[in-house]
C-alpha positions in Angstrom: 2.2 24.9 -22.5 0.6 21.4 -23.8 -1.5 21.2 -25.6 -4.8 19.5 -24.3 -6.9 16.7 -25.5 -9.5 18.8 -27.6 -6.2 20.7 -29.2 -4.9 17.2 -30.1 -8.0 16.0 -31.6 -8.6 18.7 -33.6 -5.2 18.5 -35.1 -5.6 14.9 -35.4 -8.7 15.3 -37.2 -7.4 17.8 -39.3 -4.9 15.5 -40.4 -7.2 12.8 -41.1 -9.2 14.1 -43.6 -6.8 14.9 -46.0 -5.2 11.2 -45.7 -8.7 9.9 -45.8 -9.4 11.7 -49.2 -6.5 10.1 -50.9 -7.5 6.3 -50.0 -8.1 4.7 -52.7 -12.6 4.6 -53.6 -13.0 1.5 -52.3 -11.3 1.8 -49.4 -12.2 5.0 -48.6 -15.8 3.8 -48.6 -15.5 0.8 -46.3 -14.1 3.4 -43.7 -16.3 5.9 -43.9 -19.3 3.8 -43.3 -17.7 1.7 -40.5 -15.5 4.5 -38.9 -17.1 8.0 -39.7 -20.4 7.3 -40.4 -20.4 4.3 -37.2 -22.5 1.7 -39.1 -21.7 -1.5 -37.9 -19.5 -4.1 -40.2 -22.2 -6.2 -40.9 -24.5 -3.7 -42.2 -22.1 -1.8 -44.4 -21.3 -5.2 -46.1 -24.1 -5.4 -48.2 -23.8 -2.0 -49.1 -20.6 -2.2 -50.9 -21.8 -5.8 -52.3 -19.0 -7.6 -49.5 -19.2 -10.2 -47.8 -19.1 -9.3 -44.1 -15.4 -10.9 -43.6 -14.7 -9.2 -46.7 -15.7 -5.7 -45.0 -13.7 -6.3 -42.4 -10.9 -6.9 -44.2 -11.4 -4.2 -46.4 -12.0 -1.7 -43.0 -8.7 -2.9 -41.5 -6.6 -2.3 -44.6 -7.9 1.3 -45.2 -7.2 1.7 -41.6 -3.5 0.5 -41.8 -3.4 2.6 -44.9 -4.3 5.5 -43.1 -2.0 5.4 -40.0 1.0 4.3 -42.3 0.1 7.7 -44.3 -0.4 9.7 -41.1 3.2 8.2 -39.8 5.1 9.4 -43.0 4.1 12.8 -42.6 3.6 13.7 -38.5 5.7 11.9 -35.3 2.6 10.3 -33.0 3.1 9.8 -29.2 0.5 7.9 -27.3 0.3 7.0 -24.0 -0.6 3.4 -22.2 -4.0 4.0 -23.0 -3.4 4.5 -26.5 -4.7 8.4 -26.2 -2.5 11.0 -28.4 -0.2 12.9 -26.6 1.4 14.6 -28.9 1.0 15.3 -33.1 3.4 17.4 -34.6 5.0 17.0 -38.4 7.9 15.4 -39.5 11.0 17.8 -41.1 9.6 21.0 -42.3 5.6 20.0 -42.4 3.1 17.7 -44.4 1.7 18.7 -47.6 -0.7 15.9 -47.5 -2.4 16.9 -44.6 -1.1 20.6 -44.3 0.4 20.5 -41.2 3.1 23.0 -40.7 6.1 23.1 -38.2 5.1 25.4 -34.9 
């Protein structure tokens, strides 16, 4: 049986956090504002002491961080909409995120 789009989120997420924890402080910052915490760019600049092209850069480096992480330790299918299909780890699981073969 497949697993259905709440299943993959949760494993997605579940994943995440881990990787998120191991960005480095500044980075980790700049994503959670802009991605968890969904305060725009503009305003989580000033916050950090950034200019706003500076946060932007800053959120799309911690985000390529984070998916080139998440790609070293599970496979990723997505379909044409970009939606996960499938999560599952690479060899015999991640220790970063915890993820164990099924």
């Amino acid at each position: 049986m497949e697993p259905d789009t709440d299943q993959l989120r949760q494993q997605l997420a579940s994943c995440l956090g881990p990787l998120v924890e191991r960005l480095s402080p500044s980075y980790r910052h700049a994503l959670e504002l802009a991605d968890l915490e969904g305060i725009s760019q503009t305003e989580a600049a000033p916050r950090l002491g950034l200019s706003v092209s500076g946060m932007k850069t800053r959120v799309q480096r911690a985000r390529g961080q984070l998916r080139d992480r998440l790609l070293e330790c599970c496979h990723v299918e997505l379909d044409r909409r970009r939606s996960v299909t499938e999560i599952r780890p690479r060899g015999d699981g991640c220790e970063i995120c915890g993820t164990h073969p099924r």
